[in-house]
LUMTIBA-5511 format. One line per 5 residues: number of its first residue (from 1); for each residue x negated, z, y negated of N, C-alpha, C, CB. Coordinates in nm, 3 decimals, padded with zeros to 5 digits. Glycine has a CB too. Example, Ala and Ser with C-alpha at 12.3 -4.5 7.8 and 13.67 -1.06 7.14 Angstrom:
<timis>
1) -01.319,00.780,00.569,-01.230,00.780,00.450,-01.320,00.780,00.330,-01.131,00.905,00.447  -01.285,00.708,00.225,-01.367,00.714,00.106,-01.290,00.787,-00.003,-01.408,00.572,00.060
</timis>
This chain:
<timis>
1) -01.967,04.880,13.324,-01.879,04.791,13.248,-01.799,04.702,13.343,-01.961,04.704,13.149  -01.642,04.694,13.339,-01.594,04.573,13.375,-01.671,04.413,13.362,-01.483,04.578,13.304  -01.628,04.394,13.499,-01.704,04.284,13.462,-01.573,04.191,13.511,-01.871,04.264,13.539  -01.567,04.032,13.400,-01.439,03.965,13.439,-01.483,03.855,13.521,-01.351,03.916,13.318  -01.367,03.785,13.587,-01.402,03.683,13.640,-01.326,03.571,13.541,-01.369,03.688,13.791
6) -01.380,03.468,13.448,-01.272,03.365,13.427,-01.296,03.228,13.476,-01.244,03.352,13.289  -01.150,03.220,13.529,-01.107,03.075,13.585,-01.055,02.979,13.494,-01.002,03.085,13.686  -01.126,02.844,13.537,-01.062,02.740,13.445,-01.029,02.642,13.537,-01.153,02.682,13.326  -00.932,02.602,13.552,-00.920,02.408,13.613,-00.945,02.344,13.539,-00.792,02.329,13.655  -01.038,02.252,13.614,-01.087,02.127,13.549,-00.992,01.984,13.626,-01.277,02.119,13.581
11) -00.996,01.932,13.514,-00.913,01.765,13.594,-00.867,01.704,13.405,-00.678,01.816,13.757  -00.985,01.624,13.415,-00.960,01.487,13.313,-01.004,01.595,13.187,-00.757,01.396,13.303  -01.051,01.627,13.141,-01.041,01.709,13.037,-01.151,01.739,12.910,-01.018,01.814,13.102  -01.235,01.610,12.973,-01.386,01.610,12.940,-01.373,01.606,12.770,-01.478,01.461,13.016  -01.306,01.551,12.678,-01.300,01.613,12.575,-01.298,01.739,12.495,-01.252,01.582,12.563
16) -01.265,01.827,12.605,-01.222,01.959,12.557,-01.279,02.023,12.602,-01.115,02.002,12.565  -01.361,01.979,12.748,-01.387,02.150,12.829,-01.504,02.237,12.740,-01.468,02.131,13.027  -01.652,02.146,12.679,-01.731,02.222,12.618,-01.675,02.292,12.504,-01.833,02.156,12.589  -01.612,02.266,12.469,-01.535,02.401,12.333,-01.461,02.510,12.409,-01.386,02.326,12.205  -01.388,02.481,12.516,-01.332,02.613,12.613,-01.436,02.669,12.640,-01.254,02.591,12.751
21) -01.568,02.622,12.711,-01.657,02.723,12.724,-01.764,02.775,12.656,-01.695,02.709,12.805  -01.783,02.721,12.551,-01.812,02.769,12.408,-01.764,02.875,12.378,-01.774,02.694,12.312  -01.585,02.894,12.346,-01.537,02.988,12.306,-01.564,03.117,12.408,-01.410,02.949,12.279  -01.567,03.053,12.559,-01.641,03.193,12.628,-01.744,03.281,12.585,-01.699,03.164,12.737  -01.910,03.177,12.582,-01.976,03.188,12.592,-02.003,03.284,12.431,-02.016,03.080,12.650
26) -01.931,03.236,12.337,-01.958,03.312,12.211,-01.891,03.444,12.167,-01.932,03.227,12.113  -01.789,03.512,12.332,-01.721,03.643,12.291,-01.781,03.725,12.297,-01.626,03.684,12.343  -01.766,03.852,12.201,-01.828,03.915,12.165,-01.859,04.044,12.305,-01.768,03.938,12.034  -01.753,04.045,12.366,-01.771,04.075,12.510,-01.865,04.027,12.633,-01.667,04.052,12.548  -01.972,04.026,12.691,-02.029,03.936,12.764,-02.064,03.980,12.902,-02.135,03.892,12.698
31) -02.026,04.018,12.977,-02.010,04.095,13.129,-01.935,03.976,13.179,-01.913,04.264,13.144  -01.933,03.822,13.181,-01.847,03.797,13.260,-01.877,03.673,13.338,-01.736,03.796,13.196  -01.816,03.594,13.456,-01.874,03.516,13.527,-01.776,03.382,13.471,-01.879,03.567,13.687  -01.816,03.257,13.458,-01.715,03.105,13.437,-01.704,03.051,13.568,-01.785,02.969,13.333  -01.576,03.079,13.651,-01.556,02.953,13.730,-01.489,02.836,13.734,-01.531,02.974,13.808
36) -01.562,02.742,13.740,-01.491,02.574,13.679,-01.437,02.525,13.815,-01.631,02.430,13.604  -01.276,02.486,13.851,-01.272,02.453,13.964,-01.246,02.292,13.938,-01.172,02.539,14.044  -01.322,02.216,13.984,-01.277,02.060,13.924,-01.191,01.993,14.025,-01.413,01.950,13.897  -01.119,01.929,13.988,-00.965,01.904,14.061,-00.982,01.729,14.088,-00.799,01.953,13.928  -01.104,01.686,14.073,-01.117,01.550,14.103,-01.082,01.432,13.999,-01.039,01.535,14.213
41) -01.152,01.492,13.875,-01.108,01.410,13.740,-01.252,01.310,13.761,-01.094,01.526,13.557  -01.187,01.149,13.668,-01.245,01.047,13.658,-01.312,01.049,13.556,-01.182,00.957,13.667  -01.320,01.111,13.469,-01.427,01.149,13.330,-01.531,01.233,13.347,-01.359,01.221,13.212  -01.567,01.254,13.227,-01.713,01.303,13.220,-01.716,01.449,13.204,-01.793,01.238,13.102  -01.588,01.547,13.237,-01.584,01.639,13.203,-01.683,01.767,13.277,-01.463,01.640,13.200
46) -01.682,01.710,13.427,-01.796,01.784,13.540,-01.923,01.762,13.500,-01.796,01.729,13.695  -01.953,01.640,13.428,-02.129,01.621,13.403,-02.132,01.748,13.286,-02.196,01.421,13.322  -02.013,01.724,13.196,-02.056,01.796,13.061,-02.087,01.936,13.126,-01.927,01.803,12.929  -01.977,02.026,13.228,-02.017,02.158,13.242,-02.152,02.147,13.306,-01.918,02.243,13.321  -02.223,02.062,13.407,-02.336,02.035,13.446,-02.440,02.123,13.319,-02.343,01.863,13.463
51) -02.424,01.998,13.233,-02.491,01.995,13.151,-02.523,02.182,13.033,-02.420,01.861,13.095  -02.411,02.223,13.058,-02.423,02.394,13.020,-02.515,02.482,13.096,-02.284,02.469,13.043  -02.639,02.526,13.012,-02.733,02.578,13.087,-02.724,02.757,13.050,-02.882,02.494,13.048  -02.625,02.781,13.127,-02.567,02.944,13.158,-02.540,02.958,13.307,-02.411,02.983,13.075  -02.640,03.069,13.330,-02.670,03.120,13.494,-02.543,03.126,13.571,-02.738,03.281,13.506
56) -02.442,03.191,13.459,-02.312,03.244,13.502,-02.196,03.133,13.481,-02.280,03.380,13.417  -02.208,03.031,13.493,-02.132,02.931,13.522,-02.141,02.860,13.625,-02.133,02.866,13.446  -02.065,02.843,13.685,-02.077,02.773,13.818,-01.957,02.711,13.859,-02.117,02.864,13.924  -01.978,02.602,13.887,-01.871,02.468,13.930,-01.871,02.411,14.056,-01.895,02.345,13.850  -01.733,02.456,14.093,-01.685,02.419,14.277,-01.598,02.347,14.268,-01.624,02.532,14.384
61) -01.565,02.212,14.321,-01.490,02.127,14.395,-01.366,02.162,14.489,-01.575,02.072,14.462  -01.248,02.116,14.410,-01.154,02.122,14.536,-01.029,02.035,14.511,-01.106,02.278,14.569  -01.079,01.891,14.485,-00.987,01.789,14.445,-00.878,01.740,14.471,-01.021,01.717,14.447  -00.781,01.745,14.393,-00.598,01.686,14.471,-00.544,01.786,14.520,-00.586,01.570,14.614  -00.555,01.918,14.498,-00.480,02.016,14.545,-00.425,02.103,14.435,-00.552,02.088,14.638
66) -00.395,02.032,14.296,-00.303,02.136,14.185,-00.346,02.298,14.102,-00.174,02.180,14.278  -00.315,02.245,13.994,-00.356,02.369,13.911,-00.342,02.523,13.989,-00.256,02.367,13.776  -00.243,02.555,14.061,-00.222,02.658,14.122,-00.329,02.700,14.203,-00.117,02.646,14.183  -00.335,02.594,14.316,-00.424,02.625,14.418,-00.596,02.606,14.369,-00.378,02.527,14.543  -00.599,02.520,14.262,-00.744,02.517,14.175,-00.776,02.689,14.144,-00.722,02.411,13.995
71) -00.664,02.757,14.108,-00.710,02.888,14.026,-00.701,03.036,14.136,-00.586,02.907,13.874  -00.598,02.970,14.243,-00.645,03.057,14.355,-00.772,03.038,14.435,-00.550,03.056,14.446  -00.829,02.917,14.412,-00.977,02.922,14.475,-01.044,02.968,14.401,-01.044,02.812,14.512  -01.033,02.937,14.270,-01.137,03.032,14.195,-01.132,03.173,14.208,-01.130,03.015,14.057  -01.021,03.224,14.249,-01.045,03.369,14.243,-01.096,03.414,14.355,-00.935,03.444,14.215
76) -01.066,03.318,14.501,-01.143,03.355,14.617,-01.261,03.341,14.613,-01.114,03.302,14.718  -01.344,03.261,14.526,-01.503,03.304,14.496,-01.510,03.370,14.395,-01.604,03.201,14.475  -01.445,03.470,14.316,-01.502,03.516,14.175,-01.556,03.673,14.267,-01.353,03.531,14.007  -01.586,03.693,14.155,-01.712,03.872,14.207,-01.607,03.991,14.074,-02.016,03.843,14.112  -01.550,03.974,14.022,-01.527,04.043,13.847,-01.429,04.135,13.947,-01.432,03.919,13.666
81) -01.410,04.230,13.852,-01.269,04.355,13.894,-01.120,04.251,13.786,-01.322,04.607,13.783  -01.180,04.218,13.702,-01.028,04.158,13.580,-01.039,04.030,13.619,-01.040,04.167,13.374  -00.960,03.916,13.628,-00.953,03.796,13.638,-00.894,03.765,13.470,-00.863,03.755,13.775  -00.972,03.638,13.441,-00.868,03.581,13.298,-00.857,03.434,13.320,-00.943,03.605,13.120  -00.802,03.348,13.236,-00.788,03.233,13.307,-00.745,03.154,13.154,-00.669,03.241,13.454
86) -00.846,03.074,13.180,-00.842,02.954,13.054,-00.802,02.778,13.102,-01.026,02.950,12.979  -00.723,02.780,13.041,-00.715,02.641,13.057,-00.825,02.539,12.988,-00.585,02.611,13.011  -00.826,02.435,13.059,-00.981,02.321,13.008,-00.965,02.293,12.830,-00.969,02.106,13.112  -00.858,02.292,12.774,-00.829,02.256,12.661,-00.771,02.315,12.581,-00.787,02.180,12.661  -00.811,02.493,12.622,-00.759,02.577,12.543,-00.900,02.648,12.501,-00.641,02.664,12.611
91) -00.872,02.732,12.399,-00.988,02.832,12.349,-00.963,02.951,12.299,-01.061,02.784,12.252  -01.035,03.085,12.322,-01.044,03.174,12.287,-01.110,03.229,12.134,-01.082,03.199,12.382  -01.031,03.334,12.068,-01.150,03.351,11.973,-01.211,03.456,12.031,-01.120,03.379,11.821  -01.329,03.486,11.930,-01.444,03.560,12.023,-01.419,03.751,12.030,-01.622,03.518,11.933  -01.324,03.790,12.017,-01.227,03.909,12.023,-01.140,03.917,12.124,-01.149,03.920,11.916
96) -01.138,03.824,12.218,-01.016,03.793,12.338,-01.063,03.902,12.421,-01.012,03.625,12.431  -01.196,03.869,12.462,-01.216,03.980,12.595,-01.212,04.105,12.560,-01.350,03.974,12.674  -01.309,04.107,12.489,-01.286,04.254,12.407,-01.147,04.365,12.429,-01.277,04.208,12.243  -01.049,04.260,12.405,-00.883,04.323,12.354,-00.856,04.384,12.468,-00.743,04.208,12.313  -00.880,04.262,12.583,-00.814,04.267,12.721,-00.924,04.414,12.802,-00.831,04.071,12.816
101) -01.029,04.397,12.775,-01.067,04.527,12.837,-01.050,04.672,12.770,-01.200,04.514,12.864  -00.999,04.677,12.639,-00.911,04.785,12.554,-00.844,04.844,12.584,-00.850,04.766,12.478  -00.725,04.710,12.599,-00.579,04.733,12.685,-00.637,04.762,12.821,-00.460,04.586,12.693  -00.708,04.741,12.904,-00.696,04.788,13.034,-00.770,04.956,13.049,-00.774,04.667,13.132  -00.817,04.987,12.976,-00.870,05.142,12.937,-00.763,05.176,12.915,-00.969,05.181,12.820
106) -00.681,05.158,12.793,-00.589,05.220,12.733,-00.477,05.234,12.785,-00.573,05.182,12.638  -00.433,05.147,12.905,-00.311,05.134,13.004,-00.334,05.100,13.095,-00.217,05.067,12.985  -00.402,05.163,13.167,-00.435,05.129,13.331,-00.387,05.131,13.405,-00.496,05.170,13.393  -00.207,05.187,13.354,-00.117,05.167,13.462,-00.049,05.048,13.488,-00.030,05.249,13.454  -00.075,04.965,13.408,-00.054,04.795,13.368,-00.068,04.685,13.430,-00.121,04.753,13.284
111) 00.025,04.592,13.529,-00.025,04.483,13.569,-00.061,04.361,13.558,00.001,04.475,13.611  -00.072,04.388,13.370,-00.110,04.233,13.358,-00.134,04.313,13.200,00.028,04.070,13.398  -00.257,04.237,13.110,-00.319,04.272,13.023,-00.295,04.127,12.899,-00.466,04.313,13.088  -00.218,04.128,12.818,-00.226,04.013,12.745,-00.210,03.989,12.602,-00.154,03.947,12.794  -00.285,03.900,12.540,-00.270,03.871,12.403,-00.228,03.769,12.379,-00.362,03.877,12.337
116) -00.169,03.798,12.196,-00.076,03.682,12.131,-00.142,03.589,12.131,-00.023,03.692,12.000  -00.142,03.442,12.130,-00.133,03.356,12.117,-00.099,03.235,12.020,-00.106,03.375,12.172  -00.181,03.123,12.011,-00.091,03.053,11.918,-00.072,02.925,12.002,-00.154,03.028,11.760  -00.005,02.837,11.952,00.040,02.702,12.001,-00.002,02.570,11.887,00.215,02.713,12.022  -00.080,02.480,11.968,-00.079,02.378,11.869,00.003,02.267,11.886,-00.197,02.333,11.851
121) 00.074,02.226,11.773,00.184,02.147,11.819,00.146,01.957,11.778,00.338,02.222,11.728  00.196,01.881,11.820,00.161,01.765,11.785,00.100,01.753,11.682,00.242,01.698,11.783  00.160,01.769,11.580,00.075,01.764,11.477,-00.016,01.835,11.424,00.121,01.751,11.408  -00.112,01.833,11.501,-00.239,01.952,11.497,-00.228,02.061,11.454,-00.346,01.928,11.429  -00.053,02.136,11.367,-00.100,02.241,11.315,-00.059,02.377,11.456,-00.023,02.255,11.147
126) -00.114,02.459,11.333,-00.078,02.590,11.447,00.004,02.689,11.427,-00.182,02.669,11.481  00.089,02.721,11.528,00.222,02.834,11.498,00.242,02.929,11.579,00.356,02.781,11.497  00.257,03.039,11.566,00.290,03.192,11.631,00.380,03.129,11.703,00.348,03.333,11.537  00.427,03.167,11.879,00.561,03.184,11.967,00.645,03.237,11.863,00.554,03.289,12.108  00.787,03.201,11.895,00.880,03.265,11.858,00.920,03.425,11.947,00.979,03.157,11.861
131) 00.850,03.513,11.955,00.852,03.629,12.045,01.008,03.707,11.959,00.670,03.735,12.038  01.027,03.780,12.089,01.163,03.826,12.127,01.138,04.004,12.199,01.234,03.694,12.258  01.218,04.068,12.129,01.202,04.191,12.187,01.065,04.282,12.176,01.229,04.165,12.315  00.985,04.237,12.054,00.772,04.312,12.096,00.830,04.347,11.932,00.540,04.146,12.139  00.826,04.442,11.940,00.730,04.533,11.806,00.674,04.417,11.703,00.560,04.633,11.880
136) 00.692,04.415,11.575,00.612,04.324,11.486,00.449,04.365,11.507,00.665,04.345,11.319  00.362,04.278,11.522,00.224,04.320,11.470,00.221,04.387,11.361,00.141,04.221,11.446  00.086,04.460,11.398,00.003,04.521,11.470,00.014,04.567,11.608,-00.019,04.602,11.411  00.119,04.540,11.612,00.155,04.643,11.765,00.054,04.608,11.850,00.314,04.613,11.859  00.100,04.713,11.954,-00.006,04.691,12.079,00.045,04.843,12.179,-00.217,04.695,12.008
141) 00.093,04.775,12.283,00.127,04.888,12.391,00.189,04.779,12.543,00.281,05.022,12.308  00.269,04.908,12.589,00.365,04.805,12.692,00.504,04.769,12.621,00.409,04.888,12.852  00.466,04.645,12.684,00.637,04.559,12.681,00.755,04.653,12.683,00.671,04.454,12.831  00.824,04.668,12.572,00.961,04.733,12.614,01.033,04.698,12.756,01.061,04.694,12.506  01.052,04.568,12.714,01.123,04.489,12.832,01.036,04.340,12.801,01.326,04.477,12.814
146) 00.981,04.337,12.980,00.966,04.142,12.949,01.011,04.082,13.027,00.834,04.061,12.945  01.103,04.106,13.079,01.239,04.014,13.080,01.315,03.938,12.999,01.319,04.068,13.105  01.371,04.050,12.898,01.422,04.053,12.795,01.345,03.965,12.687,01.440,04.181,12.771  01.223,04.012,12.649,01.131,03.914,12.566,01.126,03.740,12.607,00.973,03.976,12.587  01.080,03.786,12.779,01.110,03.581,12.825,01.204,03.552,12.857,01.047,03.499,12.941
151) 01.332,03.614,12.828,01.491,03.526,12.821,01.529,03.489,12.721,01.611,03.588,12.856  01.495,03.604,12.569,01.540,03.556,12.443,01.458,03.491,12.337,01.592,03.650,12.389  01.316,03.489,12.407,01.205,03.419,12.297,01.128,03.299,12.404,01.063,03.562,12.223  00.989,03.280,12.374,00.890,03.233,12.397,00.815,03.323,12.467,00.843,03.188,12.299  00.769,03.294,12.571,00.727,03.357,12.686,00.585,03.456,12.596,00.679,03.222,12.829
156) 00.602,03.579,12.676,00.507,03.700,12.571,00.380,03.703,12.698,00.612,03.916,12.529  00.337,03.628,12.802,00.255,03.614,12.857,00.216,03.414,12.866,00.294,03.705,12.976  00.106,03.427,12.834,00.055,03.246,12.845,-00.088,03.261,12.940,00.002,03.153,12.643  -00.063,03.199,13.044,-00.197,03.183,13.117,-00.322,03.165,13.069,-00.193,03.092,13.188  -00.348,03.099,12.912,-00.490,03.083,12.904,-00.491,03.264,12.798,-00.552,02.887,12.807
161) -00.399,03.375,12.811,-00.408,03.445,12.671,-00.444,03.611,12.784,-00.213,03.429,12.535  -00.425,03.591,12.953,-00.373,03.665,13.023,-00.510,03.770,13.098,-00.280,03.572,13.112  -00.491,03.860,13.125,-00.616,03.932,13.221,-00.543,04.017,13.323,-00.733,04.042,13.128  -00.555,03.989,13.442,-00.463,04.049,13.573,-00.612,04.106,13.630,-00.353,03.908,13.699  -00.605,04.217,13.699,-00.710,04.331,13.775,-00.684,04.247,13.873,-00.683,04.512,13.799
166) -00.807,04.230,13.994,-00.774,04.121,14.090,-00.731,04.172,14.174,-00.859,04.039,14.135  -00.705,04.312,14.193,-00.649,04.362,14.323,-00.464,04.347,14.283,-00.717,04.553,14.358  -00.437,04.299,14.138,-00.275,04.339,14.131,-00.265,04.127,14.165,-00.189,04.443,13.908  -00.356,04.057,14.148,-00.367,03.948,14.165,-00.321,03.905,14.297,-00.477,03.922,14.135  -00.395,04.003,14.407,-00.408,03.961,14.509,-00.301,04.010,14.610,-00.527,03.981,14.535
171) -00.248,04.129,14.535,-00.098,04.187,14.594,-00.007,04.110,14.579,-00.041,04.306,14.539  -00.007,03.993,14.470,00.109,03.904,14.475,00.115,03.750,14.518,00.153,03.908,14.352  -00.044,03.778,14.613,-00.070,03.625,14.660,-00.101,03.597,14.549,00.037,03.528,14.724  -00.152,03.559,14.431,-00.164,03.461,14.361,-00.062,03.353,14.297,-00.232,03.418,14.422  -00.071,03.268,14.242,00.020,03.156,14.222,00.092,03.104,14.295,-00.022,03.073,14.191
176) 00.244,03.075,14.301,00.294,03.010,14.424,00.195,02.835,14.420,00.503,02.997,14.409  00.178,02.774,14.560,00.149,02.646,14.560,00.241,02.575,14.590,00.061,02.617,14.625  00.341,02.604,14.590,00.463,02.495,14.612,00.568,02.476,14.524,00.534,02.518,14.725  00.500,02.495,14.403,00.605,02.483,14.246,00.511,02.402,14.141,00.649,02.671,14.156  00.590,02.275,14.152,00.576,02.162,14.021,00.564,02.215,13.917,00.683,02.070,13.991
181) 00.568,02.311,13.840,00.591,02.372,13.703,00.666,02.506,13.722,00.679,02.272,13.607  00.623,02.576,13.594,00.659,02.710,13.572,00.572,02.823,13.705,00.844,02.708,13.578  00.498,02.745,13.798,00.411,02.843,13.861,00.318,02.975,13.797,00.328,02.760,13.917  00.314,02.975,13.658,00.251,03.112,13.610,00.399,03.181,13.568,00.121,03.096,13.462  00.483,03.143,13.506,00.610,03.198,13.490,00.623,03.313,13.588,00.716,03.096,13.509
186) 00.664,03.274,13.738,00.660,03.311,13.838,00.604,03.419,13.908,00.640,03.242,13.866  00.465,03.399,13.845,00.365,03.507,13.869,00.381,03.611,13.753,00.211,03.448,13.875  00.409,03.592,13.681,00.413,03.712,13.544,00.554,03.834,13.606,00.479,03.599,13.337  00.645,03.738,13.617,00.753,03.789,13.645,00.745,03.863,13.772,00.845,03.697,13.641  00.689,03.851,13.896,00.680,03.904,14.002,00.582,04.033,13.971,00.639,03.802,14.101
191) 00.475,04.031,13.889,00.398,04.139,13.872,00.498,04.199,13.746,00.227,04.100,13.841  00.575,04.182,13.670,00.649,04.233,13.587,00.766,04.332,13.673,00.701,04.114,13.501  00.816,04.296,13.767,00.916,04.363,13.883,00.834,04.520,13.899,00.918,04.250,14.064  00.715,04.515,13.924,00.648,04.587,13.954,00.564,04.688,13.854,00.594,04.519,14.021  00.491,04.630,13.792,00.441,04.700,13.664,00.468,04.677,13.496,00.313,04.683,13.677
196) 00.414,04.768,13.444,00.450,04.776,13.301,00.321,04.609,13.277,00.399,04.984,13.205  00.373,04.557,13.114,00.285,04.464,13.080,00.233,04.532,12.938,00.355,04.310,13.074  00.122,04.518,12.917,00.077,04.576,12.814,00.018,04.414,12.747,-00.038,04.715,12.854  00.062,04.438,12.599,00.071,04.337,12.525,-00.071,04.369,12.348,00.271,04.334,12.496  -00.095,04.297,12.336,-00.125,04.356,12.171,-00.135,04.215,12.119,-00.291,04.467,12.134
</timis>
């Protein structure tokens, strides 16, 4: 069985992180390792993962050096063949991994493995991206074009929704560390130059 590696940055987030790893811990998929990289937050969010008594979680330090470089360290200690990557205050339902190791059977010629998403917007509710260019659901294959999809919609890849094989990870360096914002953008698109994206 694939086994994944998922990365999370931690920094300030202590409200949220035990439900992100909750939603791990309860997918119906379970082959996989949690790495928490904590970024030097003043809350209680490092005691709480402390406090999670799962073998396969494990929390490393590497403070003041940015979401980017937080999630490229995590991948320089992860062990998994798939990398996925959750943000501290995002959550999965318990069908996420599942999908992503589907799609990577089913399109292995693929450099990046990803599912829809929703967005919660200020006012707590929740709404589908406006996607551009994908097949209405049910669908599920490769991206016609995702270019085309992230010029005329809402981006059809989101970092906490994503599963990259770590060897296509590691062909593109990882995250740039010298970009204020849009650093996963960046990375989608550079492995997009290169391979098909398989979406469902």
């Amino acid at each position: 069985m694939t086994a994944i590696s998922v990365i999370i940055p931690l920094l300030n987030k202590g409200p949220y992180i035990k439900r992100a790893i909750d939603s791990i811990l309860t997918q119906e998929y379970q082959n996989f390792e949690i790495i928490v990289v904590e970024g030097g937050s003043n809350d209680d969010g490092p005691d709480i993962v402390r406090s999670i008594t799962d073998s396969r979680i494990t929390l490393i330090n590497q403070p003041g050096k940015g979401v980017s470089e937080a999630r490229n360290f995590g991948v320089e200690t992860s062990k998994g063949s798939l990398l996925a990557f959750l943000d501290a205050d995002d959550e999965w339902l318990p069908r996420h991994l599942i999908t992503l190791i589907k799609l990577m059977e089913k399109f292995p010629e693929a450099g990046a493995y990803t599912t829809a998403y929703k967005i919660c917007t200020k006012n707590g509710k929740l709404r589908w991206p406006r996607y551009r260019s994908i097949p209405p659901p049910p669908w599920e294959g490769l991206l016609p074009n995702y270019f085309s999809s992230a010029a005329r919609g809402e981006y059809p890849i989101w970092t906490s929704a994503v599963g990259i094989p770590k060897k296509i990870f590691e062909e593109m360096r990882g995250f740039p560390i010298d970009a204020w914002w849009g650093e996963d953008a960046d990375l989608w698109g550079k492995i997009a130059l290169k391979y098909p994206i398989a979406f469902s």
